[in-house]
C-alpha positions as CSV (number, residue, x, y, z in Angstrom):
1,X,13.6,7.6,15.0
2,X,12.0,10.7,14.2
3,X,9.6,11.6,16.8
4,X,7.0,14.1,14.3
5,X,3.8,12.8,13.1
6,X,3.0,14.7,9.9
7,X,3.4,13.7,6.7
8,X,4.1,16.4,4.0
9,X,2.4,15.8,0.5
10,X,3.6,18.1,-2.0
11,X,0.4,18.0,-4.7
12,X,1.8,17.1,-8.1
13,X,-1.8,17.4,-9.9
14,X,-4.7,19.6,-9.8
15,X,-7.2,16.9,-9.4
16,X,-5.4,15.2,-6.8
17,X,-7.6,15.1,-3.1
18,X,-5.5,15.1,0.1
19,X,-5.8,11.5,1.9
20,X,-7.7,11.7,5.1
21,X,-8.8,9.2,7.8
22,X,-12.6,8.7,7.1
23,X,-13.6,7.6,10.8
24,X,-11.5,8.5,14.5
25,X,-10.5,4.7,14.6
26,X,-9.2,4.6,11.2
27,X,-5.9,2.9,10.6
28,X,-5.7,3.5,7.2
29,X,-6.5,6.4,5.1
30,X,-7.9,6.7,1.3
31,X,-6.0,7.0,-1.4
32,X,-7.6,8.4,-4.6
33,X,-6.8,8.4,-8.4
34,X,-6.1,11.5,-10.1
35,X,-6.7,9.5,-13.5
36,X,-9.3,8.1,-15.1
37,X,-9.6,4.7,-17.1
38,X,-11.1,1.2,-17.7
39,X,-9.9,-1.7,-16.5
40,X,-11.0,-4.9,-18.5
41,X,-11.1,-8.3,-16.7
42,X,-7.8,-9.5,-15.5
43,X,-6.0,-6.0,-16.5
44,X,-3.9,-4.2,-14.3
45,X,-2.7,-0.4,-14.6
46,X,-0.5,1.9,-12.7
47,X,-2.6,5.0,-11.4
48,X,-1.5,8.3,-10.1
49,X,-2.8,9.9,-7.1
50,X,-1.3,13.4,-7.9
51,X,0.9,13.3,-5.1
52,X,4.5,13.0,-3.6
53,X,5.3,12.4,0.1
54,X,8.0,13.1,2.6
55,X,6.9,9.9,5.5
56,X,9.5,10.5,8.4
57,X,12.5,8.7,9.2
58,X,11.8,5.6,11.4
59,X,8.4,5.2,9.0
60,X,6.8,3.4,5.9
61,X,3.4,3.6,4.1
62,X,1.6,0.5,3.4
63,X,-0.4,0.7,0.5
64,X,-3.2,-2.0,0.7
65,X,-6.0,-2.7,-1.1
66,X,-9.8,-1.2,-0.3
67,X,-12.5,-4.0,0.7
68,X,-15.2,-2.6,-0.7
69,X,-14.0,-2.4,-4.1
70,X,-12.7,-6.1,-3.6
71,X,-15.9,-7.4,-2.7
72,X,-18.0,-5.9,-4.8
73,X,-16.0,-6.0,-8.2
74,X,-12.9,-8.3,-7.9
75,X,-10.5,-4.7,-7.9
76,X,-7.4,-5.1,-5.3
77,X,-3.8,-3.7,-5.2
78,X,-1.0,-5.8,-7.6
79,X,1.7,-5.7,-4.8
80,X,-0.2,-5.8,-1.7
81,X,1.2,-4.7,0.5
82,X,3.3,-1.7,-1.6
83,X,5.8,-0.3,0.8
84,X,6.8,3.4,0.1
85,X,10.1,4.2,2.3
86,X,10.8,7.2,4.1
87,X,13.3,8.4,2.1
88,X,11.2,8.2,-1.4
89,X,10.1,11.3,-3.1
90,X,8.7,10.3,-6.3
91,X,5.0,10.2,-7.2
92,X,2.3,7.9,-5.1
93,X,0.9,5.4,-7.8
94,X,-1.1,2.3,-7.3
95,X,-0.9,-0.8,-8.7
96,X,-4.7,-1.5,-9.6
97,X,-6.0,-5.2,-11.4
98,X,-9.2,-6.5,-12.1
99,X,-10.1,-9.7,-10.8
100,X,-13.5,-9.5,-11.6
101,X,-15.7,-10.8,-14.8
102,X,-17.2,-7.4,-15.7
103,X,-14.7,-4.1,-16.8
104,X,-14.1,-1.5,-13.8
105,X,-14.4,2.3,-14.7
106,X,-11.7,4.8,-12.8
107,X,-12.4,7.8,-11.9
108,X,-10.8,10.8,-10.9
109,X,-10.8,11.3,-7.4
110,X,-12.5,7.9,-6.9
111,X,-10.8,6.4,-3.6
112,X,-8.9,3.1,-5.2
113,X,-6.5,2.3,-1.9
114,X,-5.8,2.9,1.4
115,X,-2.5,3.4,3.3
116,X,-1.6,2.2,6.3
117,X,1.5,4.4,8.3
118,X,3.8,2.1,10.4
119,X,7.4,2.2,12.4
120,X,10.0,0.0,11.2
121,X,12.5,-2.2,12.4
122,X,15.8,-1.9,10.9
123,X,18.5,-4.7,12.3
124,X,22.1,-5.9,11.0
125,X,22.8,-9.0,9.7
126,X,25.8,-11.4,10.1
127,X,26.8,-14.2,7.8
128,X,26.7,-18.1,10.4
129,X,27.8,-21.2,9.5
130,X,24.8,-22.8,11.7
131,X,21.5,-21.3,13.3
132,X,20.5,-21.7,17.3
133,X,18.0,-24.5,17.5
134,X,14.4,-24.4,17.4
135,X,10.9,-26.3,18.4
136,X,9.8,-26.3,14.6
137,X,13.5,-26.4,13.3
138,X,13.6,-26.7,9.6
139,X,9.8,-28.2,8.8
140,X,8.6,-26.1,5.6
141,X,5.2,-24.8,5.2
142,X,2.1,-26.6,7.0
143,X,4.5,-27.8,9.8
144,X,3.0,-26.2,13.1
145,X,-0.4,-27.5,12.5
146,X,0.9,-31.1,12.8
């Protein structure tokens, strides 16, 4: 695993503002759009942030949604959580809908997500004909709150 702890972002617009942790106990940092647009109610859009990464080996970015604007007008991420792996070079865009009942105005540089940096496991697999035993077995969804 690579032991750095930078992340390079090579700026692909001129609008686009560099992430940055808003408080020391951060986990995640903002994400902002480098487009501007409406969303209607239950629309979703793709928007750009401007920017490509290089995350290091051993790494991946979560992209997640921002409270605020879930709370206070139904906007959240599509695929939350968006993974974007370490060896992916292409531009940073977010997956944006509107949940809620009124339309949602984009704006450039407007902070729309926030990533979340994270190690990951990678393990090998192996084809079984049966699985070790266990206390829940094979009980579906619901099961451990019996």
């Amino acid at each position: 695993m690579d032991q750095t702890n930078e992340i390079l972002w090579k700026k692909r617009f001129k609008e686009a503002v560099l992430p940055r942790y808003q408080t020391d106990g951060a986990a995640g940092f903002d994400l902002h759009s480098a487009e501007e647009d409406e969303l209607k109610p239950g629309q979703w859009r793709m928007f750009d942030t401007g920017w490509s990464v290089a995350i290091p080996a051993g790494y991946e970015m979560q992209i997640r949604p921002r409270s605020g604007l879930a709370s206070k007008y139904g906007v959240t991420v599509l695929n939350s959580p968006g993974t974007i792996d370490s060896d992916y070079r292409g531009p940073i865009k977010i997956i944006l809908i509107n949940h809620g009942k009124s339309a949602f105005r984009v704006r450039i540089g407007q902070r729309i997500a926030q990533a979340v940096v994270a190690p990951v496991s990678r393990l090998s697999f192996s084809e079984s004909a049966t699985l070790p035993e266990s206390e829940r077995g094979e009980n579906g969804f619901g099961s451990t709150g019996r």
